[in-house]
Every structure is written in C-alpha cells, then in structure tokens.
C-alpha positions, -999 to +999 in steps of 0.1 A: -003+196+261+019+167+252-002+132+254+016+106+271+003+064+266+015+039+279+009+003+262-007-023+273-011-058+259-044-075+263-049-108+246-052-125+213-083-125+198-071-143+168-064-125+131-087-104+121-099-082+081-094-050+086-117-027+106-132-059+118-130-047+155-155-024+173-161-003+207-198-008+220-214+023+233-216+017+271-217+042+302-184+030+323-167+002+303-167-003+266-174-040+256-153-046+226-168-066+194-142-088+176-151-103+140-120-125+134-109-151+102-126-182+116-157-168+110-163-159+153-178-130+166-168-123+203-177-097+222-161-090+260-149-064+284-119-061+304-124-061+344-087-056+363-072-064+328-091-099+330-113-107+298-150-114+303-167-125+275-202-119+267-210-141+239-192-157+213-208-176+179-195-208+162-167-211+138-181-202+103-168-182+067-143-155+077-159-121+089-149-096+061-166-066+076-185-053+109-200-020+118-224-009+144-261+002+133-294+009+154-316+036+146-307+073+143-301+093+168-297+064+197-271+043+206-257+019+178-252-008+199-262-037+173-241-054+152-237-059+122-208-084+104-207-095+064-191-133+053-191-138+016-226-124+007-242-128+039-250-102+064-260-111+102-271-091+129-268-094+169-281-078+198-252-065+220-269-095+242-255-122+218-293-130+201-293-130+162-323-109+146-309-105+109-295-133+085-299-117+047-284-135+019-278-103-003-274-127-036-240-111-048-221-125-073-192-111-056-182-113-016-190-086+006-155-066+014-171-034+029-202-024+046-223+002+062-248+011+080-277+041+085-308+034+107-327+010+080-304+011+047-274-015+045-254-001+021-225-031+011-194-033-016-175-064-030-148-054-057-169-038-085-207-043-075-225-018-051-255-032-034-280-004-018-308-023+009-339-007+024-358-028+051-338-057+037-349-051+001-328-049-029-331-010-039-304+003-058-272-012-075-244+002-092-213-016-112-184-002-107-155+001-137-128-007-112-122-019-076-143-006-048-114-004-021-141+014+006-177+023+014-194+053+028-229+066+038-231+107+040-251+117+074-287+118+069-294+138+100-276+167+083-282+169+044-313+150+045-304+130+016-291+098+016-253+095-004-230+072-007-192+074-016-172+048-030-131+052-030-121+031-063-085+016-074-086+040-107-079+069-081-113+081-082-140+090-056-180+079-067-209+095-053-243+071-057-274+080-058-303+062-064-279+037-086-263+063-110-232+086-103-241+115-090-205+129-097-171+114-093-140+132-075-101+126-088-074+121-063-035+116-072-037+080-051-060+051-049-084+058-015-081+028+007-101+043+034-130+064+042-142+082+071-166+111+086-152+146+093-154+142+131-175+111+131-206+135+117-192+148+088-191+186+102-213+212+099-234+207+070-227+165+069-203+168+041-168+168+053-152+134+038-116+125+052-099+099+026-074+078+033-051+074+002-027+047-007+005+067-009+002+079+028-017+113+023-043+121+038-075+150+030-104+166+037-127+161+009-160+185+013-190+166-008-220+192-019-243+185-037-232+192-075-196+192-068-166+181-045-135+202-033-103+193-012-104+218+020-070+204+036-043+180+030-015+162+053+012+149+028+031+115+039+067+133+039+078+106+065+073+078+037+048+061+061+029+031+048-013+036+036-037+039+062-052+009+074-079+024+096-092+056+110-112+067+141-127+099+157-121+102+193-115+134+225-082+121+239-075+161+251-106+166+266-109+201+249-140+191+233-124+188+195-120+155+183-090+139+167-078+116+139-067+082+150-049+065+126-040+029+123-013+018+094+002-016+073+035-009+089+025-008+127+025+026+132-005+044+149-005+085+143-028+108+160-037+142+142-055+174+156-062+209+146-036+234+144-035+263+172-044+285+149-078+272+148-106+255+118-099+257+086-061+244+087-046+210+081-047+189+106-006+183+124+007+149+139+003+155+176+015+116+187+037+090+169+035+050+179+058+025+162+047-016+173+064-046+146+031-051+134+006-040+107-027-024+127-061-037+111-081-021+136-081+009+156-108+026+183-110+046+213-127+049+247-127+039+279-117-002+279-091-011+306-104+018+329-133+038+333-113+067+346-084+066+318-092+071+278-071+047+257-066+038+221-073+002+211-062-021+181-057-049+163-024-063+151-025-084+116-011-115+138-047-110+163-027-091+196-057-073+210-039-045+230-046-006+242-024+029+242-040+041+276-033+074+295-034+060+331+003+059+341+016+026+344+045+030+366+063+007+392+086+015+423+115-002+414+146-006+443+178-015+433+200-043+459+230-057+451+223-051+415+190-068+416+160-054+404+129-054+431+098-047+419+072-034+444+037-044+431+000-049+454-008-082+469-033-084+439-010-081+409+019-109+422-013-131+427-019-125+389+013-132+377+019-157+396-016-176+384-002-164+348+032-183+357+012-214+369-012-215+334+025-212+313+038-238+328+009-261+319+006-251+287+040-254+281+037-294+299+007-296+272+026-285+243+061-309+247+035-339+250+013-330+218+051-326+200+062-355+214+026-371+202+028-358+165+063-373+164+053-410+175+025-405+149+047-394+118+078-411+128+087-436+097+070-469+111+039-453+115+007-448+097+002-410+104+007-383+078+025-351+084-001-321+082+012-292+062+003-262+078-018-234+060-001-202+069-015-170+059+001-146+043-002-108+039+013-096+007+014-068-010+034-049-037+031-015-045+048+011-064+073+035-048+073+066-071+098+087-053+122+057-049+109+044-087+109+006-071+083-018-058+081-022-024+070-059-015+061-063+021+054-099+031+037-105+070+026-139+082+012-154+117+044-173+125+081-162+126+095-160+090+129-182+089+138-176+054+125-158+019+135-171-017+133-150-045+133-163-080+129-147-112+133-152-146+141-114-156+172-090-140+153-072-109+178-052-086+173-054-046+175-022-031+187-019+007+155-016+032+163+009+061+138-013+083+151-046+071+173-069+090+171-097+073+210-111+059+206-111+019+225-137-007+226-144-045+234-174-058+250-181-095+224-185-119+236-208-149+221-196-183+205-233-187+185-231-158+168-195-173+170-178-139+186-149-138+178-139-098+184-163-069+185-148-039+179-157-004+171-136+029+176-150+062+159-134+086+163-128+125+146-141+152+109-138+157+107-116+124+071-114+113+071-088+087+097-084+059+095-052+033+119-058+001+123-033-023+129-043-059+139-027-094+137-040-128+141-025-164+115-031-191+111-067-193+082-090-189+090-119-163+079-137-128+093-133-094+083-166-075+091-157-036+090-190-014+083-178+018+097-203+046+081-201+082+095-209+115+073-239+121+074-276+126+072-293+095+089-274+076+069-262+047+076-237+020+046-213+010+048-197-027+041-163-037+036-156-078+042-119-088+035-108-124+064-081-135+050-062-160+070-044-193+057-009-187+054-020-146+071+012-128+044+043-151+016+052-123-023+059-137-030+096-141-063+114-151-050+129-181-022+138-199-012+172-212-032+182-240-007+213-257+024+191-259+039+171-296+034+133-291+052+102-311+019+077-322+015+040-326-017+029-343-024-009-343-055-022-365-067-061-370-094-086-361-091-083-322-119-078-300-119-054-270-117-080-245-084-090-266-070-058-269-078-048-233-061-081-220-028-075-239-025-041-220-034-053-186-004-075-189+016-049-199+006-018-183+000-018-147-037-009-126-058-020-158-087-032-142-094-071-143-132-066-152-135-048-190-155-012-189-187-015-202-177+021-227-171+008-264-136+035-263-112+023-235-089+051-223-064+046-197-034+078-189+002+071-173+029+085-161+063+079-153+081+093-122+115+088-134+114+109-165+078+129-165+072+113-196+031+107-201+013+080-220-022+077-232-038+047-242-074+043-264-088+012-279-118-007-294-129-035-313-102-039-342-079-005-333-054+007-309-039+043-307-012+047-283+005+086-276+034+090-257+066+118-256+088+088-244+097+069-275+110+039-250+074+036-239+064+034-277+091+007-286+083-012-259+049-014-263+051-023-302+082-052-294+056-063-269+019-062-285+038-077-313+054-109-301+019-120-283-001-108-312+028-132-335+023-159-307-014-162-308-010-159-348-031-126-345-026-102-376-021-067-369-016-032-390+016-012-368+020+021-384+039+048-361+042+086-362+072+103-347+077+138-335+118+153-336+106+182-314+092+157-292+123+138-289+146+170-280+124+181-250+128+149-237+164+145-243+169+184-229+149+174-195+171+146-186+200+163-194+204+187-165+194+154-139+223+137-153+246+165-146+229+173-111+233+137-100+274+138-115+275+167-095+262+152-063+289+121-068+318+144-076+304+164-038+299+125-020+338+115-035+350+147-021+334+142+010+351+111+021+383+136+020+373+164+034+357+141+064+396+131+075+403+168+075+373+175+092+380+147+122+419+160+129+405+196+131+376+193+150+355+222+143+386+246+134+376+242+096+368+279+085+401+278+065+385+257+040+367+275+006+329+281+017+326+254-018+342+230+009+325+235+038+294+235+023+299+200+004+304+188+044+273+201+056+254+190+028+268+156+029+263+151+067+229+154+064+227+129+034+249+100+050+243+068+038+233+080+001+259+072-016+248+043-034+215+058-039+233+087-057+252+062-079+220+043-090+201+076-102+229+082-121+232+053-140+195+048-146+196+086-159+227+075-184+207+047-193+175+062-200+193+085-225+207+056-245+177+038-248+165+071-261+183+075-289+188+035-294+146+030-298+142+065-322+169+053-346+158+018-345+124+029-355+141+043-387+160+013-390+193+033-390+224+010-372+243+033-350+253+008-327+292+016-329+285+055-324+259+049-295+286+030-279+311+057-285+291+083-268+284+062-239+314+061-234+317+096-232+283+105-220+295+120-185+318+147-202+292+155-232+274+183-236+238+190-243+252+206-280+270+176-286+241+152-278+221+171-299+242+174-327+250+137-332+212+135-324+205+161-356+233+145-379+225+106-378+189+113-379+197+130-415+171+164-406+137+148-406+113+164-382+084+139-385+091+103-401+058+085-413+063+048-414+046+027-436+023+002-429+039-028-414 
C-alpha cells in the first residue's frame, strides 16, 4: 500500500540541537516537548491547528539534549533536558523535581534515560548515574558522537553503547569496555531495533556518517551486522531516527530525519524478517531535519510524522487528506473552504498586517538611532551557523555545506593553497574568481552569489597535497550588513579516510623518524597533517592510527611514541609528503630529527600497474563522450532509424545517454590519474636523489599513448636495477 502525506506547517518554535524535540505519551493528542537554543523548554498541543501551550521555562544555557524517562514499564511522560553539565527534570505538568549538576569537565552533548540510571556523554567522557549518584565513568580515546542504553526488561543487564568518531562502536559496562564493534563510517546516531531492541533486547540500528545504515545485533561477548541499507542515492548522514506504525499492520518502521532536508521512511521487505529493510517513502523540504517523531499531533484520527527544521519550522507529514474544491471563473481561482477556516486566515491576515506595521516602525526606529548625528551604535547581529565539511570518498572532494537562520546573500572563499570547485547538482548559487596577484599570497578568490531566500549552500572542493587555509566569509541577507568568518584547516594528507587496519601480506616503503620529541609532539605534528586524529592524546604509550586513500587504494599506517616515528605506506607520495612535511615544522621549531627511509621496487610496480588500467579506462570513456557529441547529430536527423550504425556505435549512445552531464567529471579523473603517476615516479627518484626532470617531462608528454612496458621500462632503467635502496641516516 503506497503512503500518501500531505505537509503541513505548524509554527516556529525557534532553532533547536538535534533530537531536541519529543512526542509525550497521551491517549487522543500528543503534546509535543520542544528544548530549543535559548535555553526554553515548551511544551504544547495543537487544537484545529492552533498552538496551546502548556508550560514554558525562562531563557537559560542552550538545551543540548532531551529524552523522556519515568519508570519501566509505564508511560515516560517526564522529561528530561541536559545544558552544559546540568540535567533538569519536569513533570509533563511544567513542575521541576530534578536539577543535578553532574560535575563534567566537558558539556553534556547526549543523554539517556532507563527508569533510575542517567546515562550522559560530552565529547570523550561517559558519565553512568544511579539515583543521582556518580557510579561509573569511562574516557573515551575519541569523540562520543551518540549514546545508548540496551533494554533492561529484556537482557536483564544494563549496557551501554557509545558510537565514536574513530568508526568504532563501545559497549560499557560497569566503566570498562565490554567489547568494541568496527564500522567502515563514523556512527552519528543510535537507535533501538523497533523502539525495544527485538526479541532478545539486542538489535542496535546505527546511523553512520556516510548515509548507510545497519542492523547491529549486541550479545553478550560479541557483535554482528544482521542487515545493511547502503546510501546509493548519495544522501546526506542521518540526523535522527524514530520507530513508528504508519501502516497499521502492526510492524513498525524506520523514520528517518537527515542534514540535507530529506525525511526517508524504511520497512521490511515482503518477503518477511530477516531482510534489509527497503525505502518505502521519500520527502525532500530546503532544510536540514534535527528532529523527527510520530503520532497523532494535528489529529486524533490521522497519524503524522513531525519535525524540526535547523532554522526552528515546527511542522508535520500527516495522512488526513488535505484537499480543497477548487472552481475555476474567468481564470480565477475560487477556493471553497468552511466558514471556520476563512475566519482563520482572515484573523492570520489581520495579525500580518500588524506585525508588518510593527516592524517598518522598529526599522524606521533603529535608523533615527544609528543615523550619523546620533549617539546609538549599530548592533552586529550574531548569526548562527551550521558548518560542516566532510569527505566525499566516491567524488574524492570535501563537501562543505554551510546553513544559517537568515537568507544567505553572498559566500567568500579565500585560500592561500590551489583548491578546485567542483559543480554542486543542488547548488544555485552564480560562482566567480577573481585574479589573485602573487603579492597578495592568495591563490583562490572566489565568490558565490546566491538566490533569493537561499538558506543552505553545499560546495564541493578539491585540493592536491598542500598545507593551507580556506577562510569562507559568509554574508547574510540582513540589515546591517555584517560578514560572519568561517576558518577551515586543509590538511597535506587531507583527502586518505581512517581504516582499522591495513593489509598485513603486502611489501611497504618505511620512514623511521627518531629525536627528542615527546608524544604529545609527535601526535600534534600528525593531527595537522593527517586528518580524524583525535584532538585529546590516547592514554596507550604506542599510538597507531591506519588510512586509506580512495583515489588510488593505496594504505598507510602510522605508529609513534616518545622519541620515534615509523610510518608504512605502498604510496611513496604519501611517504614524501609526510617526510617534506614533518621536516619543515620539525626545522621550524629547531627540533632535531633522525629520517632514515626504506623503499620497496616491487612495491612501487604494483602501484604503478593498478593505476595504469584506470588511466586507460578513463581515455577510453573520453574518446566514447568525444564521439558521442557526433553520433548525437546523427542520432537527432534519424530519429530512432539508427540500426545501420556498428553495435560499437550504438552502444557508445546508449551508454552516454545515461551519463549526460559527465563530461567534465570524466576529464578531471583523467587528469588526477596522469598526475598521480608522475608524482609517482617524481617522489621515488627524488628519494634517490636522481634528476630526471627532463625525461619525466618527456613521458608526460606522452603518457596517454604509453604503454604499461614502456612505463616500466624507463621505470627499471633510470632506477639503475635496485630492488630495495637503504638510505642513510639523514
């Protein structure tokens, strides 16, 4: 049975944290519980679409997270919100019967709930509470991203999960790690199988941030993925999840909320249990969801989804059909609507009108009082901002995705390294670059102007391997004008993702650094080189950290302590770059270090024979996308009649059809691929201080007609038949 929802917009309840916004438990009516910025809980119902609120507390510390609690087994109807390291609780009546000051040295980002344990999580410290005592702790290596508490009614054992930013999931108990989980994403979001975890209280549905989404199932000694729905629709993470029976066939389904304003609902498969869950509805708003729930809100008759928009619209997804009569006279639309609704819009016409009065004298007001003769001062308004920049691995490029309250007019970017802006399907913003002189020591200026009423702008950006800053000046559509910066940290090594491990039976080139740096030294160098290196320093006197790259498979492991460094990659790029780079900061802070390198030939020729056949795939795919714009002429004069063409031909238009607009895609690939293999064979004979600059720039010339042989053989002649070259000690 196809669902069918129609939207309908609420009110503004102001911005919100995510999954700050909750449905009480209530026969008829759910009364909705809002925990916004400004530090206010509200909590109201909707009657005839008009809000009633309930009660609502003073302006304090922003509300970071709320969940619902009481004692098991009967409604959880109280309360429950976190600011900084405080935790209050409220009757659904308004009154407050909790204020605990848990002490943190960190703030409170997540939080939950079971009968008498508070279970709460700032970015590394977990924080375990029994009858508001302190009972259990745990430090975590990296950020906790989310928080969860395993069903006590079913495994009679009290767990707790935390989903970390080093791709891993922690299960606590009794302050140690029970065991720990690996995913191939960051978690960003937890939630119960069905609300109750399934049978047995150990289903675990994680939230990752590439997209994906799985069943996790959390026993006792060990954890195992049951299902997983890939993001093959390059959706942005999850956001926020919820359990609800929108079918009525007594299963429930996934409801999920996500940063770029789409809201997905998933259910089981016909086939029955045991499958992955399938999409079953698609919802697209402009707006990144923070919050999502589901019940019976606007109606008591009609289910409906609920949520949160990052800019604080309060609105619901409902199934009661939401249709008018409309009569069409003299090209007029008449709408037939009851008595009651033309009264409501009609007193909503009268209160626009006088807020409208309100606002041009308040304008007119802050003019007189900033005008040049008079004493006032301008107030530069604090916009928020919601940024975030994240790796792309299939497009190998950073998407940046910048969302604020107000309207965006314009976007700045500045940076002091070459970064490539790649075209953004979604994006209408008008792009362009200015000429950057060499004394300014710019070498991107480039402006977007965006269109009206654009809230949310997604960029995506490449850059080779280069240390720099990108400033972004982010301009609103407000009155002043004011400009709000944004500081991004572009890192050498930047585009390699964290893995668990690399591959163990494989030949590896090795650079070994030694000197009179401390951990903390050495672990700060390759957090500003390498990216997801924790901020906080592991407590383990060996520091190992595994990468990989998506462009070329190429792996890299890192291991350090006090005084030594060992660094083991196949990509001798990565190895070059890291030595250029550990040695100009170790030079700038007048560090002495010991760089000795191994380097492995066979190593070198695997690499060089996996990139080989890309490059030749991608000429291929240019050679088809030239050909293409021919064959497309012939194809428009003879219609469909084109059977006369070779089946080489007629494939090449069916192919291409299906790819239109990738052109330029296709193009870029290709020359990152050419590149890649120059910088290959650049950084190994620089490393044996051989010049080949005039033959490298020979064969790059001819790189697109060369053969794998002939790579290889004026690989195997300039580098004089040395498998393994031992440096000495620099």
């Amino acid at each position: 049975m196809a669902l069918e929802l129609a939207r309908s917009d609420y009110c503004l309840v102001g911005m919100t944290a995510p999954r700050c916004m909750r449905l009480l438990p209530h026969l008829g009516l759910s009364k909705v519980a809002v925990g916004g910025q400004d530090g206010v809980l509200q909590v109201f119902s909707l009657k005839k679409h008009e809000i009633q609120v309930s009660f609502k507390t003073l302006p304090g510390d922003p509300i970071s997270a709320l969940q619902l609690g009481g004692t098991i087994g009967a409604p959880q109807d109280k309360i429950f919100v976190a600011s900084k390291t405080e935790v209050r609780g409220f009757s659904k009546k308004g009154k407050l019967f909790l204020a605990l000051d848990t002490n943190m040295t960190e703030h409170i980002k997540s939080m939950q709930v079971s009968g008498i344990d508070l279970m709460v999580a700032g970015s590394h410290l977990f924080n375990h509470y029994r009858n508001c005592k302190d009972i259990n702790s745990y430090l975590s290596s990296d950020n906790i991203n989310d928080v969860l508490v395993m069903s006590l009614e079913k495994n009679h054992r009290l767990v707790s999960v935390l989903g970390c930013e080093d791709r891993l999931l922690r299960v606590i108990e009794r302050s140690a790690m029970s065991q720990s989980f690996p995913l191939h994403s960051a978690p960003v979001v937890l939630s119960h199988l069905s609300d109750t975890g399934g049978e047995g209280g150990e289903g675990l549905i994680v939230a990752m941030e590439n997209g994906d989404i799985g069943l996790v199932q959390v026993n006792r000694s060990m954890s195992d993925w049951k299902w997983l729905i890939e993001n093959t629709k390059k959706r942005d993470s999850v956001r926020c999840m919820c359990w609800y029976d929108l079918y009525k066939d007594g299963t429930k389904q996934l409801i999920v909320g996500r940063d770029d304003g789409s809201i997905q609902i998933y259910g089981e498969p016909l086939e029955g249990m045991g499958e992955a869950f399938i999409e079953k509805y698609n919802y697209v708003c402009n707006e990144s969801i923070t919050s999502i729930q589901a019940g019976t809100v606007g109606n008591p008759a009609f289910d409906e989804i609920v949520a949160t928009t990052y800019t604080g619209w309060f609105f619901g997804l409902t199934t009661e059909v939401l249709e008018k009569q409309v009569n069409w006279e003299n090209n007029n639309m008449n709408i037939k609507m009851a008595p009651e609704e033309k009264q409501k819009i009609e007193h909503l016409r009268v209160e626009i009108e006088e807020i409208e009065r309100s606002l041009t004298k308040e304008r007119e007001r802050y003019q007189l009082t900033t005008s040049e003769d008079s004493i006032g001062m301008s107030t530069i308004l604090n916009l928020a901002i919601n940024d975030k920049m994240t790796f792309v691995k299939d497009d190998y490029a950073f998407l940046l995705s910048l969302e604020t309250e107000a309207p965006i007019d314009n976007v700045l970017l500045q940076s002091d390294i070459n970064i490539k802006l790649l075209d953004v399907e979604k994006n209408s913003a008008v792009v362009s670059h200015s000429f950057c002189t060499p004394q300014s020591g710019n070498k991107l200026l480039a402006t977007y102007r965006c269109q009206i009423d654009t809230s949310k702008l997604n960029l995506n950006l490449q850059y080779g391997n280069e240390f720099g800053v990108l400033n972004v000046y982010v301009t609103p559509h407000v009155k002043p004008k004011t400009t709000h910066l944004k500081t991004y940290i572009l890192r050498r090594l930047g585009m390699l993702t964290r893995i668990h491990d690399i591959e163990d039976t494989v030949s590896f080139h090795m650079l070994r650094l030694k000197g009179g740096f401390t951990l903390a030294e050495m672990h700060s160098l390759v957090a500003a080189c390498l990216p997801q290196v924790p901020d906080k320093i592991p407590t383990n006197n060996k520091i190992v950290y595994c990468y990989e790259s998506s462009f070329s498979g190429t792996q890299l492991k890192c291991q350090y302590t006090k005084g030594e460094a060992e660094f083991l990659s196949d990509d001798i790029t990565i190895i070059s770059n890291l030595k250029d780079f550990l040695t100009q900061q170790a030079t700038r802070k007048k560090t002495h270090l010991e760089i000795s390198f191994d380097l492995n030939t066979e190593c070198m020729k695997r690499v060089l024979s996996r990139m080989y056949p890309r490059m030749k795939e991608e000429l291929e795919e240019q050679k088809q996308a030239l050909l293409f714009e021919a064959l497309k002429d012939i194809e428009q004069n003879e219609g469909e009649n084109i059977m006369y063409l070779t089946p080489y031909c007629r494939n090449i238009i069916e192919k291409q059809t299906k790819m239109s607009g990738s052109k330029t895609l296709n193009l870029n690939r290709l020359e990152r691929i050419q590149e890649y293999i120059m910088n290959l064979l650049n950084d190994w004979f620089k490393f044996q201080q051989v010049n080949v600059k005039t033959k490298l720039a020979k064969l790059k010339e001819n790189l697109s007609e060369s053969t794998l042989e002939d790579i290889m053989t004026f690989f195997e002649n300039v580098e004089s038949d040395r498998s393994v070259i031992n440096s000495p000690t620099v």
